[in-house]
C-alpha positions as CSV (number, residue, x, y, z in Angstrom):
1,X,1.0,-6.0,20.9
2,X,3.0,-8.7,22.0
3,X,2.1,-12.7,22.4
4,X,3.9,-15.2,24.2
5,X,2.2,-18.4,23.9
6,X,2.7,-20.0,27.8
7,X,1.0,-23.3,26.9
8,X,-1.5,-24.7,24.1
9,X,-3.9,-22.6,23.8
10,X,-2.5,-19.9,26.7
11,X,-0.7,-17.1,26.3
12,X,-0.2,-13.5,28.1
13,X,0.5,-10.4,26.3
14,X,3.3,-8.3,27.3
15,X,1.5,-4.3,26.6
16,X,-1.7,-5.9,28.9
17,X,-3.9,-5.3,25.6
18,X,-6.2,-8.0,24.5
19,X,-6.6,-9.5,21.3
20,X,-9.5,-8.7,19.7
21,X,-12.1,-11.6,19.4
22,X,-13.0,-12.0,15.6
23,X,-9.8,-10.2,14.2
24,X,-6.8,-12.1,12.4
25,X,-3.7,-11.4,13.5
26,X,-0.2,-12.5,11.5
27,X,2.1,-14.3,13.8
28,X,5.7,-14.4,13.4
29,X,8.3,-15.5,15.4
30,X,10.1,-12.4,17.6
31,X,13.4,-14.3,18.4
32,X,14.3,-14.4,14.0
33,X,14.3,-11.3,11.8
34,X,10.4,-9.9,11.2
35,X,8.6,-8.9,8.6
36,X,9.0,-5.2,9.5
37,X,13.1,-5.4,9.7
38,X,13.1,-6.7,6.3
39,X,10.6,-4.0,4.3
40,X,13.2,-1.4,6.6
41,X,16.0,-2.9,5.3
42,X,14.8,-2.7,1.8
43,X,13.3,0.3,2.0
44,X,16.4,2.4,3.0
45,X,19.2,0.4,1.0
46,X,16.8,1.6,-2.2
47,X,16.5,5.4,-0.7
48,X,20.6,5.1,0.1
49,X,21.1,4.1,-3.5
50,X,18.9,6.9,-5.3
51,X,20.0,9.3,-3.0
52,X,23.5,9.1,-4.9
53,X,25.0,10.3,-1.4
54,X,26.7,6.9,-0.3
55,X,30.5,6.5,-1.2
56,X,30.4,3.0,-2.8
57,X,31.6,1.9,-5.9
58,X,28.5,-0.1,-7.4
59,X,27.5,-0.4,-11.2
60,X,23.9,-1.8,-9.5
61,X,21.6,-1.8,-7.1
62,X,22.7,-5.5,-6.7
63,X,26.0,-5.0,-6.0
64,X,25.7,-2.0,-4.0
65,X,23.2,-4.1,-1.4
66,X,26.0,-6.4,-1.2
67,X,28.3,-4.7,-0.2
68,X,25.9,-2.6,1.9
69,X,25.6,-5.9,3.9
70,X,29.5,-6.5,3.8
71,X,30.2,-3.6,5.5
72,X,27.5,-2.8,7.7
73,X,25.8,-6.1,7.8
74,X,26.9,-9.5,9.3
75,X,29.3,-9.8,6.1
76,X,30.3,-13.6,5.2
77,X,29.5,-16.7,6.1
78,X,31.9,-19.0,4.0
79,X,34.9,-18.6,2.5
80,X,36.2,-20.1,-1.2
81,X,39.6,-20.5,-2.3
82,X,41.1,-22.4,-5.0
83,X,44.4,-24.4,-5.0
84,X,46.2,-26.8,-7.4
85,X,46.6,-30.5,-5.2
86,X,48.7,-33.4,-7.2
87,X,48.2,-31.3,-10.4
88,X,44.4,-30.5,-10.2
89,X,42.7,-27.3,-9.2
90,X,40.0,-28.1,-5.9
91,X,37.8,-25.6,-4.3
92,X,37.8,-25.5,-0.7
93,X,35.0,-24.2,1.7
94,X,35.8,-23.0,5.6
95,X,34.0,-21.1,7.5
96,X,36.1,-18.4,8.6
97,X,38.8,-16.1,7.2
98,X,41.4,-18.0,9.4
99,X,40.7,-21.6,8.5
100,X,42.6,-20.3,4.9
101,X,46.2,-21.0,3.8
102,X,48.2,-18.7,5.2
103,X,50.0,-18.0,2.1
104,X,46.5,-17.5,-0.1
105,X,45.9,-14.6,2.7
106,X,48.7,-12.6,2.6
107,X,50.0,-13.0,-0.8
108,X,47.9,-10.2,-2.8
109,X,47.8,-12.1,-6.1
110,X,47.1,-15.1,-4.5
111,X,44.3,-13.4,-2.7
112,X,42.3,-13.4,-5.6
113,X,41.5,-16.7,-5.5
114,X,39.8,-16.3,-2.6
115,X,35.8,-15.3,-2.4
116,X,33.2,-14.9,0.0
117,X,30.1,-15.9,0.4
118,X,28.1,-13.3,2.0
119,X,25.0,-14.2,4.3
120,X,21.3,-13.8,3.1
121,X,19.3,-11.0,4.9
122,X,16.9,-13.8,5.3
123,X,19.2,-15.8,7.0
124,X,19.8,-12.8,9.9
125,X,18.9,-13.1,13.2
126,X,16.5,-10.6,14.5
127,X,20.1,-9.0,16.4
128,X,21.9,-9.2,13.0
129,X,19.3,-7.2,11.7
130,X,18.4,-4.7,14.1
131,X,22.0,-4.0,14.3
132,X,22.7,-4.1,10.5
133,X,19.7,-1.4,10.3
134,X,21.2,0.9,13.0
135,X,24.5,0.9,11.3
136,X,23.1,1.9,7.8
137,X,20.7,4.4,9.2
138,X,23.9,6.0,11.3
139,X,26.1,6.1,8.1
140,X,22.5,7.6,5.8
141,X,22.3,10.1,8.8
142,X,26.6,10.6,8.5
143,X,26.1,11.0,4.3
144,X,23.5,13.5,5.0
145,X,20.5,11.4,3.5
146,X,17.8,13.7,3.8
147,X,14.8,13.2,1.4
148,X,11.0,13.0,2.3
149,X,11.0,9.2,1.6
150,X,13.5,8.5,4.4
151,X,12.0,10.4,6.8
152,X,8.8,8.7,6.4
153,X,10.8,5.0,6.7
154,X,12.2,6.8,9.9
155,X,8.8,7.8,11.2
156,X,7.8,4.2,10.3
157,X,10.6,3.0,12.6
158,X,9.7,4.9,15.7
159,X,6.4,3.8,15.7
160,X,7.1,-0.4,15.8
């Protein structure tokens, strides 16, 4: 069931089913990632990873959820890159891949100096995550994922 709150202490529902009197509900806010998104999420990066049948390079679980959201997720949302300025080394910040030095880009040595900051999952919208999920349960469906476990997570999709 769905709430939108019209006014304090208004609201419609959006199925045309009532709340029941005396129950609790848990209210979260539709428009940002919710609750269920995030156990997905979880949930299938960990059956991707024991399922041995993804194609990335990660010593850990850690490192292959990061690069899980690099690829498939909304990937970074800063940029860092040293330089040496009148003889000292500075870190610089931007926000995009652009907003660096030319030279740092394209120069693959020079590259290395460079480092993204990846976004949090908790920081996702509720778009960024829906479409994050769709992507990784495409490429699980394309690396022929097919335990019991994720087809209880998918189950658990179709019926939210």
């Amino acid at each position: 069931m769905t709430i939108t709150i019209t006014a304090p202490g208004e609201y419609i529902t959006t199925s045309g089913e009532e709340p029941i009197t005396g129950r609790s509900y848990a209210l979260e806010d539709l428009s940002t990632g919710t609750a269920a998104q995030n156990r997905a999420f979880h949930a299938l990066v960990g059956e991707y990873w024991k399922s041995g049948a993804h194609s990335y390079d990660a010593a850990t679980f850690d490192d292959f959820r990061n690069q899980i959201k690099r690829s498939l997720g909304a990937g970074f949302e800063s940029y860092a890159y040293a330089i040496i300025r009148d003889g000292k080394a500075r870190i610089m910040v931007v926000k995009t891949w652009e907003e660096i030095p030319n030279g740092l880009r394209i120069d693959p040595e020079k590259r290395e100096l460079i480092r993204g900051r990846l976004k949090s999952w908790s920081d996702y919208t509720k778009t960024e995550r829906s479409e994050t999920l769709d992507r990784l349960i495409a490429e699980m469906l394309q690396a022929g994922v097919n335990t019991r476990h994720f087809h209880e997570i998918m189950e658990g999709l179709d019926k939210t």
